[in-house]
N, C-alpha and C positions, 0 to 999 in steps of 0.2 A: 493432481491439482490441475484446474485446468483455470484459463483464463477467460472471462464472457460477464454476460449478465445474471444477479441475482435479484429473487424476487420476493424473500424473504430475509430476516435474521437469520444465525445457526446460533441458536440457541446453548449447542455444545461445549461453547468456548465463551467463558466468561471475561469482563473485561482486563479483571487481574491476569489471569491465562494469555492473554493478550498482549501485558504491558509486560508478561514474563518474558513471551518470546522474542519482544523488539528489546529488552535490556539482557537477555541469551546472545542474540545476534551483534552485541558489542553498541547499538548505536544510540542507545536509550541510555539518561543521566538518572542516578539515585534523588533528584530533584523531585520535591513533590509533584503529581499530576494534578490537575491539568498546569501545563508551564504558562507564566502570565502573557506571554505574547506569543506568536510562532508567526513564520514565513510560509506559508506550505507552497510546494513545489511539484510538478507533475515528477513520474519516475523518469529518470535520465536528466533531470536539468537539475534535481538538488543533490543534498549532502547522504541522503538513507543510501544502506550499502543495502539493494534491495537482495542481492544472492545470497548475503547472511540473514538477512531475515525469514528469505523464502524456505532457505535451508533451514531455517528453527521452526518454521511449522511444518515443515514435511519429518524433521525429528519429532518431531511432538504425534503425528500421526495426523496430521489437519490432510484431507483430499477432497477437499470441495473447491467449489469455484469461489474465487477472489474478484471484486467489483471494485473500478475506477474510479473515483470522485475527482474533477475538475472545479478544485479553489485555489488555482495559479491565478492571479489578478492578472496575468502578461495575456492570460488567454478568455476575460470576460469580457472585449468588445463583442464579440456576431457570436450566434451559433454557428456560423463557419471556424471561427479562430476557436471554440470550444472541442468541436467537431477534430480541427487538427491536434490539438491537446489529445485526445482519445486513440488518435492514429499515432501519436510518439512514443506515448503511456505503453501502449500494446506492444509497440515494437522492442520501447524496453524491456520489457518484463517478458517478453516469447523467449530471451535469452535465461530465462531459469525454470518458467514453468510451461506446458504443454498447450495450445493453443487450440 
């Protein structure tokens, strides 16, 4: 699994597959999806245990690249403050997948 840009969907993994392995990885609620409100957070400043999730898709057999989205509000004044968002994100997540 590497960490970078994608430029496509992967088709291979369906949303259920998806919402399997973040409620695998301990951090997903039996609550209906979509949940009526959410906080989203860049990786390292929220609540996702991202090493148990990253760890249920590499159980699952997932080795493609994983793409960042930046919808932390702390970071949508400048494309600079977005820009450092992308540089945190990265840094957390090098600590489980390959860069």
């Amino acid at each position: 699994m590497r960490l970078g840009f994608v430029s496509a969907i992967v088709p291979e993994y369906t949303l259920q597959q998806v919402l399997s392995f973040a409620h695998n990885a301990g951090f997903a609620s039996d609550e209906p999806y979509p949940k009526p409100w959410q906080t989203p957070k860049i990786p390292g400043l929220g609540d996702v245990n991202w090493g148990a999730f990253v760890g249920a898709l590499c159980d699952a057999g997932y080795a493609r690249e994983v793409a960042i989205e930046v919808e932390d509000r702390a970071f949508e004044g400048s494309p600079d403050s977005r820009l450092d968002a992308l540089h945190i994100s990265r840094r957390d997540l090098l600590k489980y997948i390959q860069g």
